[in-house]
ZAMARGU-4260 file (C-alpha; in steps of 0.2 Angstrom, whole numbers, plus 5000, padded with zeros to 4 digits):
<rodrens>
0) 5953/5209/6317 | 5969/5219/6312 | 5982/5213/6298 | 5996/5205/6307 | 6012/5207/6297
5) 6030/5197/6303 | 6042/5198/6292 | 6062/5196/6290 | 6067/5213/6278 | 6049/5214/6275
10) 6044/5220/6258 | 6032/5236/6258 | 6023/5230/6244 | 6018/5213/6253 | 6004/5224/6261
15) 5997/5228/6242 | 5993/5210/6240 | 5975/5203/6240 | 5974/5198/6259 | 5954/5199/6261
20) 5952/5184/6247 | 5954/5164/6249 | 5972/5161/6241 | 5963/5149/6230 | 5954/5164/6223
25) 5971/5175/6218 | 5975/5178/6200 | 5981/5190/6187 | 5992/5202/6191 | 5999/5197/6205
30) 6000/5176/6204 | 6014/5170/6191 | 6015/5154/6180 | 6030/5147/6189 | 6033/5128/6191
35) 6025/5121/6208 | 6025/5105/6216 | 6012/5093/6224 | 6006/5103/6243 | 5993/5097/6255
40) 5990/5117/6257 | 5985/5131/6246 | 6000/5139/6239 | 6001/5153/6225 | 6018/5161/6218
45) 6017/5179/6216 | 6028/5193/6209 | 6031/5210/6219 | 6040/5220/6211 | 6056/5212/6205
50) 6055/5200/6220 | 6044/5182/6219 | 6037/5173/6232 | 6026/5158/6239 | 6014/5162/6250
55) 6008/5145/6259 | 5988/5147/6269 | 5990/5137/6285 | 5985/5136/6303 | 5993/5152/6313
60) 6003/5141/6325 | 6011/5131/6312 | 6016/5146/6301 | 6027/5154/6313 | 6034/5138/6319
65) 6041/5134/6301 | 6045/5155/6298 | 6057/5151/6314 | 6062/5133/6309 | 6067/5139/6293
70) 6076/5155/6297 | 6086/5143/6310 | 6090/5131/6293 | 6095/5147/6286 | 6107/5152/6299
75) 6114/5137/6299 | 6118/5137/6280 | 6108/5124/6275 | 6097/5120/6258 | 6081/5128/6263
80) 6070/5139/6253 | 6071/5158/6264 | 6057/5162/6275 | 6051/5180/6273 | 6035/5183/6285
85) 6020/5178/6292 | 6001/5185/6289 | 5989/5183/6302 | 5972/5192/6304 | 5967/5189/6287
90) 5947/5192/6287 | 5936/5190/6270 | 5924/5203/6263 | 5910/5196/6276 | 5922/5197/6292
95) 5927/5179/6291 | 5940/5173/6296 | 5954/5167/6285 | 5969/5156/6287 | 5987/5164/6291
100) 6000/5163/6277 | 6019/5156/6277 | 6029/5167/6263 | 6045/5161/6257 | 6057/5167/6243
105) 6056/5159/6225 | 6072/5148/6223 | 6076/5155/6206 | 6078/5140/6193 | 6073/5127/6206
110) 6058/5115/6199 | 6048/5102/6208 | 6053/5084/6203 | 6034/5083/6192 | 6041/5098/6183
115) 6058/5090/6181 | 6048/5075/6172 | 6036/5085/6160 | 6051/5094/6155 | 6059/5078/6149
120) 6069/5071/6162 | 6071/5052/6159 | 6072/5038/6171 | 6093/5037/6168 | 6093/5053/6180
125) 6084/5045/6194 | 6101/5040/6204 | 6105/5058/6201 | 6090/5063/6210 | 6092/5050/6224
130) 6108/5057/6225 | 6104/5076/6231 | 6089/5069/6239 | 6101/5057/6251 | 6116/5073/6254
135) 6100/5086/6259 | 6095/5070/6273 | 6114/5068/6277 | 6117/5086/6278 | 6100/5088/6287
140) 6104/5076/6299 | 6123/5081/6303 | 6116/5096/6312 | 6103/5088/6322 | 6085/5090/6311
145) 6072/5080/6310 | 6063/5081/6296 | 6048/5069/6298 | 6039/5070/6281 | 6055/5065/6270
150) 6048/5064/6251 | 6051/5071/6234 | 6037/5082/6233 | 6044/5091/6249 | 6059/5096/6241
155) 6065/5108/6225 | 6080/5103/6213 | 6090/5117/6204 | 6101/5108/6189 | 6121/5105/6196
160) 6134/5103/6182 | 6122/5088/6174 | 6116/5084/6191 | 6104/5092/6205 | 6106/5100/6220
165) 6090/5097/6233 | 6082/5112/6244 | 6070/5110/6258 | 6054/5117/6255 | 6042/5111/6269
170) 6049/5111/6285 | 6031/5109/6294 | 6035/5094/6304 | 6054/5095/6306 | 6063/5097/6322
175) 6080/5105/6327 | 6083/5093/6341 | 6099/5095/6353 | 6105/5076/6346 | 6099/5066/6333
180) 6098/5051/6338 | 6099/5035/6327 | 6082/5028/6327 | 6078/5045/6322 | 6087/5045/6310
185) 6081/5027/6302 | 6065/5033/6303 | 6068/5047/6293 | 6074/5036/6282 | 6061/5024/6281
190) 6048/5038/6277 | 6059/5043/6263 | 6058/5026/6255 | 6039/5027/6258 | 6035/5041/6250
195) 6047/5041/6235 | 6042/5024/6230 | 6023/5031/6232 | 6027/5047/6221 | 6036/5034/6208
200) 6020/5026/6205 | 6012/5039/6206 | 6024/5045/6190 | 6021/5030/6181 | 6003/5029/6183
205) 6000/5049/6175 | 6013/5042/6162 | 6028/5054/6165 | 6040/5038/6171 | 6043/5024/6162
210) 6038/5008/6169 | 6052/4999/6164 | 6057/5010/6182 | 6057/4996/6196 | 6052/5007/6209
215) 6060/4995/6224 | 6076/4997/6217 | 6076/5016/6217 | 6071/5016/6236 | 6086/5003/6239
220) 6098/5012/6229 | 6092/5028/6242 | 6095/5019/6258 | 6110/5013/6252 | 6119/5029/6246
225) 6112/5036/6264 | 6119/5025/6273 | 6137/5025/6262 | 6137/5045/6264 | 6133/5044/6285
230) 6146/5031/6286 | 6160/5040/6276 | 6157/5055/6284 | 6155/5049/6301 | 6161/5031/6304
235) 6178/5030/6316 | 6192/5024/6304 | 6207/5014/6314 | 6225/5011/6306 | 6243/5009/6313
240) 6254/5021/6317 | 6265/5020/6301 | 6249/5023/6289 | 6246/5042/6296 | 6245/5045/6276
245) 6227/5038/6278 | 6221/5055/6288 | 6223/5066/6272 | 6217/5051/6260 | 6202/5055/6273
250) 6199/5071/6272 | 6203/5070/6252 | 6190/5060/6251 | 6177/5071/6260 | 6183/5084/6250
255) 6179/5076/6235 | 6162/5073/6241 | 6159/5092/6241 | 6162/5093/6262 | 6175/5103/6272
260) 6182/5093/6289 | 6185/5107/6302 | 6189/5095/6316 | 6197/5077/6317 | 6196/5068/6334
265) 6212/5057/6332 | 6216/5045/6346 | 6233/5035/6348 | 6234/5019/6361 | 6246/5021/6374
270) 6263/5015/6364 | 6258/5024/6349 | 6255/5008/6337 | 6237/5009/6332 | 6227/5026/6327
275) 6210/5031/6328 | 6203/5046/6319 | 6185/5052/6317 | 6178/5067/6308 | 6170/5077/6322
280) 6162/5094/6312 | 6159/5091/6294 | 6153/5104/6284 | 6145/5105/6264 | 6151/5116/6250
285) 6170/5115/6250 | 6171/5118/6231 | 6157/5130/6233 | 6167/5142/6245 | 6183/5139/6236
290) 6176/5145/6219 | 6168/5161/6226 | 6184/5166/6236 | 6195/5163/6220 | 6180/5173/6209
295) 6165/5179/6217 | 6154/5167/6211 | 6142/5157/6219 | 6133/5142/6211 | 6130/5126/6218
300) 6144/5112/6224 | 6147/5102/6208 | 6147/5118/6197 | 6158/5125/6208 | 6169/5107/6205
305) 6167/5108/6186 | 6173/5128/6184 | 6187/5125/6198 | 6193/5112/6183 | 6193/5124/6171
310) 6201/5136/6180 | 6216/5123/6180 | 6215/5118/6163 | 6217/5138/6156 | 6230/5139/6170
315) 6241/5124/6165 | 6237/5127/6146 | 6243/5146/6149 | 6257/5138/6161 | 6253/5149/6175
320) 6255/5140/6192 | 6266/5152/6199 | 6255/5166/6197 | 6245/5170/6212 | 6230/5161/6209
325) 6217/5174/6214 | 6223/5184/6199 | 6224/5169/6186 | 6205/5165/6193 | 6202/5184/6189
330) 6207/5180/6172 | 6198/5165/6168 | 6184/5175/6173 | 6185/5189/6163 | 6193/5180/6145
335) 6184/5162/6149 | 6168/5162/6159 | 6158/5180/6157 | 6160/5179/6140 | 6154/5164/6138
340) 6139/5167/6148 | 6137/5181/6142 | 6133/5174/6123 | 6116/5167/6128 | 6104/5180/6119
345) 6091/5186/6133 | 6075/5177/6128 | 6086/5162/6132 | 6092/5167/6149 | 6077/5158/6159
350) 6082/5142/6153 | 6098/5138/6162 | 6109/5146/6175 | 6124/5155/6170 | 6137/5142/6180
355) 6123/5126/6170 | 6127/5133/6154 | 6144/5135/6156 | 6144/5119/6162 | 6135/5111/6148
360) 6146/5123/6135 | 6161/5111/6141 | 6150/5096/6140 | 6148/5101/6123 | 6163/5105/6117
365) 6169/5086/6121 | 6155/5079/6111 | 6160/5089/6096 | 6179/5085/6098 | 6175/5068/6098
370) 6164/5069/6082 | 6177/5079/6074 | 6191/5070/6081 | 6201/5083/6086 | 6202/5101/6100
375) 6186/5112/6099 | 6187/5130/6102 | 6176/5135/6119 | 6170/5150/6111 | 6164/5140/6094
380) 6157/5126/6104 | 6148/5139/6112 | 6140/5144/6097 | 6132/5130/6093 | 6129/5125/6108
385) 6120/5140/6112 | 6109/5138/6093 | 6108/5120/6092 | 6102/5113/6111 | 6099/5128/6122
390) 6086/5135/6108 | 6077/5120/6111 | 6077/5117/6131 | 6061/5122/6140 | 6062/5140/6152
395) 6064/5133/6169 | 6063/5151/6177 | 6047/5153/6170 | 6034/5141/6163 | 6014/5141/6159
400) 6003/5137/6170 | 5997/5125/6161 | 6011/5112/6163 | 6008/5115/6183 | 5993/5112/6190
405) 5996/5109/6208 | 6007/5121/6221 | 6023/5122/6231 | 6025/5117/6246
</rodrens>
């Protein structure tokens, strides 16, 4: 049986791996100590070259089927780890037969939620987590997919200006239906509470969660942000004719919830008293493509919301709002952001993302004014955040293999 190969941008160097052994069985130099997550499948994360991957062993049909599933999540602009092939044809030393393989790209800084929790997180964060958790299954949902296997271990978390952003990392048993319907999407829902109050216990029992965490109000708490995000994003809205200041208090508010509105179905009655409006295409990371049309940059949704604030502070503290604002952002970045970032020493530089540390730089800065009761300099509040608590975080773009035992899904 021949090596089957299917890949998007294929690497050359893909062929160089060790396809004639069990993935089980892969080791030094190719497999890396990366953070990986609970999978009901064999997975390894290798290094080729500068590139990472996770290279998932599965059933031929079902590989391909989530390589196209994913690349369709991808196209769409979704949070979903990037497919990169398929491996079939795989045969041992003996001729056997061994199972086909799913590659994906490493999402660089992401960490499984076990990982989050050995590296210190605390039960206060939870909500947080519930929170990108619930706008992946709103956003997921918005376009028609069915996921079907909703938990925590089928998701990644990168660290959002104190928060997290969730990523799609299995997409074995979803769907991308022409319309969602609502039992669907309940049941979606239903698994999610499931499996997360599952996985909690689970967390308590190892001793990596607290047990003062009441696992029932954590799966409440998601099914009621879910069902407050689908209804503000969604729900028909009805006002009279002399309150048509309550359409851009709408779309404000979507805004502020890190979506863009790109059509408004807005129906009047017949003598124009009463006015219905409903968001028709709503669509994630309004802050997001504002900051990287302004500088270039691209970091997730609430970082994005946290430097855009910045960039108004230094252009109201320099009294610049008549400048064109694509050269004041030009600014900040050069006198305010790079340098900042650019102050973490290298061996620290697979702790945080550049846009987290910034973040955290301003978080900082506040805690040192208030203790000092009066304005801190960024760039000295940067100094000591840089030797006093990024010295002592954990790497999150790399980490033994000890801490991890299991794999990503």
């Amino acid at each position: 049986m021949a090596l089957r190969i299917v890949a998007s941008r294929p690497d050359p160097a893909i062929v160089t791996l060790p396809w004639s052994l069990p993935l089980e069985e892969w080791g030094e130099p190719h497999v890396v100590p990366l953070p990986r997550g609970l999978s009901r499948h064999v997975v390894r994360i290798v290094r080729l070259r500068d590139r990472v991957y996770a290279v998932k062993e599965t059933v031929e049909d079902i590989a391909f089927r989530e390589y196209r599933l994913l690349r369709d999540l991808h196209r769409l602009g979704l949070p979903a780890v990037v497919p990169q092939g398929v491996v079939t044809g795989r045969v041992d030393a003996d001729g056997e037969p061994l199972p086909s393989a799913l590659l994906t790209e490493h999402l660089r800084f992401s960490l499984p939620y076990r990982s989050l929790f050995s590296h210190g997180l605390t039960h206060d964060s939870l909500p947080s987590l519930v929170d990108a958790m619930v706008v992946l299954l709103v956003r997921l949902h918005l376009t028609d997919f069915f996921w079907g296997d909703v938990s925590l271990s089928n998701v990644l978390f990168r660290r959002s200006a104190g928060g997290f952003a969730a990523y799609l990392v299995d997409a074995e048993t979803g769907e991308l239906r022409p319309s969602l319907s609502r039992q669907m999407r309940e049941y979606d829902v239903t698994i999610a509470t499931e499996n997360v109050f599952a996985e909690l216990l689970d967390l308590q029992a190892s001793e990596s969660l607290s047990y003062e965490v009441e696992a029932h109000d954590i799966v409440q708490l998601l099914e009621e942000r879910y069902t407050a995000l689908w209804t503000e994003l969604t729900q028909e809205e009805e006002f009279s004719a002399d309150e048509l200041w309550r359409i851009e208090q709408r779309v404000e508010r979507l805004n502020d919830l890190g979506f863009d509105v790109d059509e408004l179905d807005i129906v009047t009655d017949f003598d124009g008293d009463r006015v219905l409006i409903q968001p028709k295409v709503v669509e994630a990371g309004h802050h997001q493509r504002e900051l990287q049309g302004l500088t270039g940059l691209h970091v997730e949704d609430a970082q994005a919301r946290r430097l855009l604030n910045d960039l108004a502070a230094f252009t109201a503290h320099f009294n610049l709002g008549r400048e064109d604002r694509s050269l004041v952002a030009a600014r900040w970045l050069d006198d305010v952001y790079t340098p900042i970032t650019a102050m973490v020493p290298p061996e620290a530089r697979g702790k945080l993302e550049p846009a987290e540390v910034f973040h955290e730089v301003l978080q900082h800065r506040w805690f040192l004014a208030e203790q000092a009761g009066h304005d801190i300099d960024t760039f000295d509040a940067a100094r000591d955040y840089i030797d006093n608590v990024l010295a002592h975080k954990p790497e999150e773009a790399l980490t033994s293999a000890a801490a991890d035992e299991t794999a990503e899904s």
